[in-house]
C-alpha positions, 0 to 999 in steps of 0.5 A: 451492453449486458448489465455487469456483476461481481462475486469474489471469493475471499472465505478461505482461511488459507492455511499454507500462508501459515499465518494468523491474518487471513490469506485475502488481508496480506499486503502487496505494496501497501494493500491487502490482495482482495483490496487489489481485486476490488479495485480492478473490479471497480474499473467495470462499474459493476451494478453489484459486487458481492464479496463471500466471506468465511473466516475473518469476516469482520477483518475483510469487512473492516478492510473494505468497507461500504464498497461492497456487499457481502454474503457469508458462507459459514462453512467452507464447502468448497468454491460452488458453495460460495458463489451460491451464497451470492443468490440473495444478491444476485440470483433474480437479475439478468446479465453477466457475473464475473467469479473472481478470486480474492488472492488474485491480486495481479490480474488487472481492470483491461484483462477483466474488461476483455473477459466480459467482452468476450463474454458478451460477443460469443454469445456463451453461457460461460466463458473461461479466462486462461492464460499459456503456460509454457510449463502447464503440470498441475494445472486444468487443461482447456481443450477447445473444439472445432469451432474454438470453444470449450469442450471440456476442462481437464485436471492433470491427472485425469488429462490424455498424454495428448491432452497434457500437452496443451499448454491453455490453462484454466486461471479460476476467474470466469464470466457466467450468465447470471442467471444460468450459473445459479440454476446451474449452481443448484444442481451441483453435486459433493460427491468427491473426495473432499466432500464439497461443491466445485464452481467449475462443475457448472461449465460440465452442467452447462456442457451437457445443456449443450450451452456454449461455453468461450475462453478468452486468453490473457496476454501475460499468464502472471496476471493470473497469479493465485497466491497460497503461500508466502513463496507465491506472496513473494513473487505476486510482489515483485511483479506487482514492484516491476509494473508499478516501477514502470508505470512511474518511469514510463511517466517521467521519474527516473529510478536509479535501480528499479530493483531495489525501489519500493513504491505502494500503488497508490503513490503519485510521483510527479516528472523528472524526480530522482529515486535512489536505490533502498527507497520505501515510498508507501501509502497514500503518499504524494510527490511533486515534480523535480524532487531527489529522494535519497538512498534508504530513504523512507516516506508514508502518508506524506506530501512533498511539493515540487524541488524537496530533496530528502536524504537518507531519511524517515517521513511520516505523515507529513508536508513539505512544501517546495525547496525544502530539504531534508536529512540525512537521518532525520524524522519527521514524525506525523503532523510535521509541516515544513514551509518553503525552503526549510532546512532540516539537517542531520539527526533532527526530529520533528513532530506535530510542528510547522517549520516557517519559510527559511528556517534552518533546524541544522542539527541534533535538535528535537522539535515537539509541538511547536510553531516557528515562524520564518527565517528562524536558526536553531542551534544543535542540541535543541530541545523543545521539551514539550512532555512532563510524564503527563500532559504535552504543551505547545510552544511557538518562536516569532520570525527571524529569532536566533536560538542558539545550541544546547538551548532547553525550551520548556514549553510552554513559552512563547519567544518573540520575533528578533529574540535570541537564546543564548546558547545553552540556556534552559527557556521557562519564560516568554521572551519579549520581541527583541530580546537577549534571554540567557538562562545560565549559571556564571563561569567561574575559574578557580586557579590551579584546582586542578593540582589539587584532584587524585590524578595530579601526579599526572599533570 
């Protein structure tokens, strides 16, 4: 086999998305659209890529990385310009380049993988991938000859009425010889509208050479999805939400709605786990087998062993370990560990803590930077107060304590294995194994005070 390269073009600033953040970093299900085109073109092992950056080039390099290389193009000429500062990279070696662009975030690794075999077969010099469109207005029309290749690409409006209606259209990616696309490259010409240097100028200097020139069609022309514009981002989203859907239940996870559920494409679902509608799982999250997630529910960065049930709650880079439960309207914000069989009830918080096996946070109870042990209860209205306008302190609670409602835990203590906190005390000592502490005034009655306030006519 042929060696393999890549080029994308990621330069442009993409002015119609109306938008400070350049076009390529937009986000579709938690990575931005050139990130999705790096990752099908990994699927080839390319010997190099190299990715042409304009404007934005420091935040397209941030975002990717040592994945791969790049060249710069300083001024946007147009897309021939663009690969052929690719030539340092590339210009020397023999085999095949892909040219693929970086706001094509749909096209996946088995179309990209048929376009180099096609390529490779035909014995072309370049080879165009297309897509049928049953409405082809706008776009370049591939006109085949007799023998099935390419004898000529033709825009809308230099196109025959013959000519218009074919409906194979040319999508932008294409497959070159490496080393006849930038000897061809250097004879293109700006002597257009526009002033600039067009890539598929290089199929009509090939043409001419009287070289070969192939097209392998695409099976699904949404693949091939180039993305302007927030309606085009929109769109290029919900396909990308049905085929990650699919590929997730095809795998054994039930969806209630399909529709209204929002999985990153990186995310790890494990069988026979419940999605409920209004769900956002994003990030590098992990979920384990048997598991419900309830409506509304989001979680990011997070991961979930087998049988954790989450209701209506938020979860950050967290673990939860198996049985656990959590919500409805809890949070857990990131560093949160939750041991097996935790219950996290109604409106608790919990943040940089681990939670012991068996412990119960009901409800209304904020927990920060803490360690509790097992078997734990932990009354409503808790509050570990681990904050004093400056410095955060950590606290930690022995197995099997009891800590009753309305307690104030004023970190840092530690609480002992078998304490037990009355409730509403406020805790700024340590409490021994065993122990009772109860921090709270006495009660007192003072008989028929109330006759004497303003309102007493109306007792």
């Amino acid at each position: 086999m042929k060696k393999r390269y890549a080029v994308i073009l990621a330069a442009g600033q993409g002015s119609r998305m109306k938008s400070k953040k350049y076009k390529v970093l937009h986000e579709i299900l938690g990575k931005s659209m050139v990130e999705h085109v790096l990752t099908h073109v990994e699927k080839l092992n390319p010997e190099v890529i190299v990715t042409v950056v304009g404007c934005g080039a420091e935040q397209v390099k941030e975002k990717l990385g040592n994945r791969t290389d790049y060249a710069l193009q300083e001024e946007q000429l147009g897309t021939g310009h663009a690969v052929l500062t690719a030539e340092p990279f590339l210009g020397d070696k023999e085999g095949t380049t892909l040219v693929i662009c970086g706001d094509t975030p749909l096209i996946t690794g088995e179309t990209i993988d048929a376009l180099f075999k096609e390529h490779e077969t035909s014995g072309a010099k370049a080879t165009i991938l297309t897509a049928h469109a049953d409405n082809p207005y706008a776009y370049g029309r591939i006109i085949r000859n007799e023998k099935g290749h390419v004898a000529k690409i033709v825009e809308e409006r230099d196109a025959t009425e013959s000519e218009r209606l074919v409906q194979e259209i040319n999508t932008g990616t294409f497959c070159f010889d490496n080393q006849a696309l930038f000897k061809a490259l250097n004879q293109v010409g700006n002597d257009n509208d526009q002033g600039e240097y067009y890539l598929p100028d290089v199929i009509g200097i090939l043409k001419e050479a009287g070289e070969i020139i192939s097209a392998y069609q695409m099976a699904d022309i949404q693949e091939s999805i180039g993305v302007n514009d927030r309606v085009a981002l929109a769109k290029a989203t919900q396909t990308m939400v049905q085929r990650v859907n699919e590929k997730h239940m095809r795998q054994g996870v039930t969806l209630i709605d399909p529709s209204h559920t929002y999985i990153d494409s990186e995310v790890v679902i494990g069988p026979d786990t419940i999605i409920e509608p209004g769900v956002f799982i994003k990030g590098n999250t992990v979920i384990g087998r048997d598991c419900l997630i309830g409506s509304n529910s989001v979680i990011v960065d997070s991961d979930l062993s087998d049988s954790v049930q989450v209701t209506s709650s938020t979860i950050e880079s967290s673990v939860i370990h198996s049985g656990a439960d959590v919500g409805p309207y809890a949070h857990l914000r990131p560093q949160t560990e939750l041991m097996e069989d935790v219950h996290i009830g109604n409106f608790v918080e919990i943040k940089k803590s681990k939670i012991g096996k068996g412990t119960k946070v009901g409800h209304l109870t904020y927990v920060g930077d803490a360690t509790l042990g097992e078997e734990i209860n932990v009354g409503c209205g808790t509050i570990f107060v681990n904050y004093d306008g400056k410095n955060k302190f950590h606290s930690t609670v022995g197995d099997r304590a009891f800590i009753g409602c309305n307690a104030n835990i004023i970190s840092p203590v530690h609480i002992g294995k078998n304490a037990f906190i009355a409730a509403g005390s406020t805790v700024t000592k340590d409490v021994p194994e065993n122990a009772m502490a109860i921090a709270r005034n006495r009660q007192e009655n003072k008989l028929d005070y109330a006759k004497k306030l303003p309102y007493s006519e109306d007792i």
